[in-house]
C-alpha positions as CSV (number, residue, x, y, z in Angstrom):
1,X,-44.8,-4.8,15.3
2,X,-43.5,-3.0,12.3
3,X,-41.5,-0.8,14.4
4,X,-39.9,-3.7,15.8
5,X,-38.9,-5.3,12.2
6,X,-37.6,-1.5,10.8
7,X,-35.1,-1.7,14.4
8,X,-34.4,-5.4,14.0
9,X,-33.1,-4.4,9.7
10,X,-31.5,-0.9,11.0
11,X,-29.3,-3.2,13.5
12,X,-28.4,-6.0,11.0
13,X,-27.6,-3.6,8.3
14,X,-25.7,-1.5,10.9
15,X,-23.5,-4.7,12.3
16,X,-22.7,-5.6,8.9
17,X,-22.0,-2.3,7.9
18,X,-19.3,-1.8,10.6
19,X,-18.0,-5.6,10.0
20,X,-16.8,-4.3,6.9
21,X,-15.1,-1.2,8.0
22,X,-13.8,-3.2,10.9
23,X,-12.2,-5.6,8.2
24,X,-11.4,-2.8,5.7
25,X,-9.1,-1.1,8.0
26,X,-7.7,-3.9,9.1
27,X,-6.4,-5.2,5.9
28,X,-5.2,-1.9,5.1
29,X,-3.2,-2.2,8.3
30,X,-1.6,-5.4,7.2
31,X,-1.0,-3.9,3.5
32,X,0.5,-0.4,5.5
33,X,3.0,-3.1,7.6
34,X,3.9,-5.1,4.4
35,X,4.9,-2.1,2.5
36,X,7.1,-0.5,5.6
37,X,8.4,-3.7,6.6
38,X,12.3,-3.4,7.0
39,X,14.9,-5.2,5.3
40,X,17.7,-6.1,6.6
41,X,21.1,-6.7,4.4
42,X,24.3,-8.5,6.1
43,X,27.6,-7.0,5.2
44,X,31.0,-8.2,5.9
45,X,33.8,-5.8,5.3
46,X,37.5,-6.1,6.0
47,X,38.0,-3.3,9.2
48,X,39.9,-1.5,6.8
49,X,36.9,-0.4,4.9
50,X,35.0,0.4,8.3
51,X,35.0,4.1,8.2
52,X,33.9,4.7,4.9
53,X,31.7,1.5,5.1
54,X,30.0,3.3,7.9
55,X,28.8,6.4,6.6
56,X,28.2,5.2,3.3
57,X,25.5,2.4,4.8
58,X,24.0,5.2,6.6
59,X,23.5,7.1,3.1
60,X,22.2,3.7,1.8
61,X,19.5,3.5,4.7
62,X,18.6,7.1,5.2
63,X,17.5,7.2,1.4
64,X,16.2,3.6,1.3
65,X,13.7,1.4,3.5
66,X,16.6,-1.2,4.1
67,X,18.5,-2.1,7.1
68,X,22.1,-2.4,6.5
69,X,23.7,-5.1,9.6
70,X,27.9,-4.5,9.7
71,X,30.2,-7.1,10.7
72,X,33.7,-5.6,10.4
73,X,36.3,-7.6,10.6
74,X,39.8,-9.1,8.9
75,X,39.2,-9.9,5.9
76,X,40.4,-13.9,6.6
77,X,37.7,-13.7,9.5
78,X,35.3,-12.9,7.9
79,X,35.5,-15.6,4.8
80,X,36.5,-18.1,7.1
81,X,32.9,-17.2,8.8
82,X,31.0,-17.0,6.2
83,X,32.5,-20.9,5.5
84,X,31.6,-21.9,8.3
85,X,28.0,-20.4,7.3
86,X,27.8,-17.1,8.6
87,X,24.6,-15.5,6.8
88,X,26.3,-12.4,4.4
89,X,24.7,-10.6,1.5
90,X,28.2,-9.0,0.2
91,X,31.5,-9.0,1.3
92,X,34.8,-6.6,1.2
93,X,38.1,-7.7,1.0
94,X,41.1,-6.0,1.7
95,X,43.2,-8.2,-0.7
96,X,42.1,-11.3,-3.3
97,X,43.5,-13.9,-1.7
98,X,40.0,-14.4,0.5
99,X,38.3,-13.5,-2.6
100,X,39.4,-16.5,-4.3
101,X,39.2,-18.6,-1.2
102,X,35.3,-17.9,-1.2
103,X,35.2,-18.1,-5.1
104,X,36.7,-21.7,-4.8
105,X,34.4,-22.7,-2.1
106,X,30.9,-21.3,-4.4
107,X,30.1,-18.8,-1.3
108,X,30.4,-15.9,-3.6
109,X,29.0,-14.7,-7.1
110,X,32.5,-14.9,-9.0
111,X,31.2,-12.2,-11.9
112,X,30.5,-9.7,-9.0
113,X,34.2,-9.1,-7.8
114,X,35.3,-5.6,-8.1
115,X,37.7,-3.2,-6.9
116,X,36.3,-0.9,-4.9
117,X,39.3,0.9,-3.7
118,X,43.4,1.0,-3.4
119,X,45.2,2.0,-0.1
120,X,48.8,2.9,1.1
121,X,50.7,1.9,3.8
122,X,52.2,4.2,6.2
123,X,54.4,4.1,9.6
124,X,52.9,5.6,12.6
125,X,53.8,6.8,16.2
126,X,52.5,8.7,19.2
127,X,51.8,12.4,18.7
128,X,54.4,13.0,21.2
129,X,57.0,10.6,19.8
130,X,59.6,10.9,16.9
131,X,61.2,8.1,15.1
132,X,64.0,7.8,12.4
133,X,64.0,5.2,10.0
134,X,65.4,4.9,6.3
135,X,63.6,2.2,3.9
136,X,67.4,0.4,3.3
137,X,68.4,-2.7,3.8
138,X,71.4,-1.3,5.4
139,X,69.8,1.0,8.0
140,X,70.2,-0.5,11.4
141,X,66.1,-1.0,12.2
142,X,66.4,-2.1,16.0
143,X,68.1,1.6,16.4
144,X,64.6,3.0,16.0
145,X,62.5,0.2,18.3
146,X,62.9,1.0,22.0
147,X,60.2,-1.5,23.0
148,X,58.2,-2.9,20.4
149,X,56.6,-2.2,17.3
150,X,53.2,-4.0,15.6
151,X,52.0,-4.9,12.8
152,X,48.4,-7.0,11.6
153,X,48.9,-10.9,11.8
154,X,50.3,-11.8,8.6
155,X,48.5,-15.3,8.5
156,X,45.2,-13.5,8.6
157,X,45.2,-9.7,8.3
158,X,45.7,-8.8,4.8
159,X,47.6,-5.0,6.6
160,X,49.7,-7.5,8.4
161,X,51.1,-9.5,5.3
162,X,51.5,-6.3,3.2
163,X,53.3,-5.0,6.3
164,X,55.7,-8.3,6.2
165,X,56.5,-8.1,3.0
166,X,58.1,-4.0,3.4
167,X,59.7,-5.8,6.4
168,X,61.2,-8.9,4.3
169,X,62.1,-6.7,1.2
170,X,64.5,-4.8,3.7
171,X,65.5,-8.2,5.3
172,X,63.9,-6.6,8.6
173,X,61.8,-9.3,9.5
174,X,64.4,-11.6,11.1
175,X,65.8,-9.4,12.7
176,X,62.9,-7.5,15.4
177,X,60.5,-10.5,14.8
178,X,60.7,-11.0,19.0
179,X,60.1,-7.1,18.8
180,X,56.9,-7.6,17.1
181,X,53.8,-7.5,18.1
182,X,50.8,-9.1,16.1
183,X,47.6,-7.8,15.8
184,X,43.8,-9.3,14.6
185,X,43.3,-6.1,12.9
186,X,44.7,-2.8,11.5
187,X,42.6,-0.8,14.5
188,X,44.2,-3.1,16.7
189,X,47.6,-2.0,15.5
190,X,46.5,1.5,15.6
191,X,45.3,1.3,19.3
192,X,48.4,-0.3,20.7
193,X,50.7,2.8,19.0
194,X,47.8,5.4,20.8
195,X,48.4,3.7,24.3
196,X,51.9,3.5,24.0
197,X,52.3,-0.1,23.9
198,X,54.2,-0.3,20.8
199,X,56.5,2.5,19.6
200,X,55.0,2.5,16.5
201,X,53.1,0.5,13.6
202,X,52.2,-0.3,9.8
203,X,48.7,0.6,8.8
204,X,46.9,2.0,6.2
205,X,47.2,5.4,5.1
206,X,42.7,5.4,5.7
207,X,42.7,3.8,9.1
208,X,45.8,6.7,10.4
209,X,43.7,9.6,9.5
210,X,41.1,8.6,11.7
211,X,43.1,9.5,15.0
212,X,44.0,12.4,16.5
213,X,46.7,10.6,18.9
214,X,49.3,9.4,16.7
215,X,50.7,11.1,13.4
216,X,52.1,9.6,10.0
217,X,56.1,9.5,10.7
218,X,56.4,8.1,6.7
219,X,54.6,6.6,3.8
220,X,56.2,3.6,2.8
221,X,57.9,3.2,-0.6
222,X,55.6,1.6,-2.8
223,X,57.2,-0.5,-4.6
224,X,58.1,-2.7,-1.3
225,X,54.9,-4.1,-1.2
226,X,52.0,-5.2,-3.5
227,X,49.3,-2.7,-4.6
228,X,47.0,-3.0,-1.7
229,X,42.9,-3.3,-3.6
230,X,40.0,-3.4,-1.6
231,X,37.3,-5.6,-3.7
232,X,33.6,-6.0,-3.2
233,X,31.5,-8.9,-3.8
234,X,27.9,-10.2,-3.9
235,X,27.3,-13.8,-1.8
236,X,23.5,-13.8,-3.3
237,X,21.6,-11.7,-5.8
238,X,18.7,-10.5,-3.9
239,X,17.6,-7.5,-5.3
240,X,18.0,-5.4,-1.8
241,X,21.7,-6.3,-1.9
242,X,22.3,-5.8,-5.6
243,X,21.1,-2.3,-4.6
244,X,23.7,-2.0,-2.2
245,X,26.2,-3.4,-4.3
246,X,25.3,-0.6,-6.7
247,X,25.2,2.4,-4.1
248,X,28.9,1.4,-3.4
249,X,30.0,2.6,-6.8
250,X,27.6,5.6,-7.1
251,X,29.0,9.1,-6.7
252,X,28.3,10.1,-3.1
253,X,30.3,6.4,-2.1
254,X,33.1,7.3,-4.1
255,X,33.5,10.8,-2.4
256,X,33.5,8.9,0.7
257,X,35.5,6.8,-0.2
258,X,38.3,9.3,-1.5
259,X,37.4,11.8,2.0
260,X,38.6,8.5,3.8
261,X,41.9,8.2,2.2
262,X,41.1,5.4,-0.2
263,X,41.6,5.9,-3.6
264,X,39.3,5.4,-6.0
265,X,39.5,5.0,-10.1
């Protein structure tokens, strides 16, 4: 009989024993899944900033639990998605006049806005191509478009209304608009001048060193179009994309930054 009690205590004390490992691991499960849980931060960045955007997120995530989402886009695009309530965390601009149409409509954090960068415009063609152009407003411009050129859409595309205003200074624009071609983004531009749909195009000095299949023909006098500034901004202040924010300015982003043609302060 007493044999029988001792069993019927060892198996209680056993089951309750192995209850509380049982619930012991499994809380430490849930703790170990709270604590690597991945974070996720939406950023929207003119296409302009894609290259260095790109390997300076992957810096960001490989030395930080955090999840970086990229929407690349024109700049106009973008803020005209984030109005119409796009989730974002921060957004770059490749000139202020989205900026300040996302400041007026309270979808960014107007003490955040920062350059980031400065850029240069150039004028492209086929590596197998030669064109001949002088920045005057007397040089004959439809002597050096056989076909057609492109630029960015002015209306959206911050490239394309830098690119319009070279063209207007010279009084150019006139004069080949039916020879232009518009594009929804600077890679856009850059891909029609690599398939040899256009003859050449305006684009940034960063997005031109990315291919292999066309080559810079000229830089474009400064002084014909406004300083092109790249600016960064935060839409919320969660602490994941404050961090972010922050990374962008660090060291290793500026050196990617300045490797990818932009220039930095």
């Amino acid at each position: 009989m007493k044999i029988k009690i001792y069993i019927k205590a060892f198996l209680i004390s056993f089951l309750i024993i192995t209850i509380g490992i049982l619930h012991s691991c499994k809380e430490k499960s849930q703790n170990n899944n709270t604590e690597t849980e991945q974070i996720n931060i939406q950023l929207f960045a003119a296409t302009g900033a894609m290259f260095p955007s790109n390997e300076i997120c992957y810096s960001f995530e490989t030395n930080n639990n955090i999840k970086v989402d990229k929407n690349f886009a024109a700049s106009g695009a973008l803020a005209r998605q984030i109005k119409a309530g796009a989730e974002a965390d921060i957004y770059i601009s490749a000139n202020k006049q989205w900026i300040d149409y996302l400041v007026d409509n309270k979808l960014i954090i107007e003490n955040t806005v920062t350059e980031l960068a400065r850029n240069k415009l150039v004028v492209i063609c086929r590596e197998d191509s030669d064109i001949k152009i002088e920045f005057t407003k007397e040089f004959d411009i439809r002597s050096a478009i056989k076909d057609n050129i492109s630029i960015g859409d002015p209306k959206y595309v911050p490239v394309g209304k830098y690119a319009k205003q070279v063209l207007d200074s010279l009084e150019w624009f006139n004069k080949i608009q039916n020879k232009i071609i518009l594009a929804k983004d600077v890679t856009s531009v850059l891909h029609y001048v690599e398939m040899g749909e256009c003859d050449w195009g305006i684009v940034y000095y960063s997005e031109a060193i990315k291919s292999e299949k066309i080559k810079i023909s000229y830089e474009i006098p400064l002084e014909l179009y406004d300083p092109i500034i790249f600016y960064i901004a935060l839409i919320n202040e969660k602490p994941q994309t404050n961090q972010l924010y922050q990374y962008y300015k660090n060291k290793t982003a500026i050196e990617i930054l300045n490797k990818c043609g932009l220039i930095t302060k």
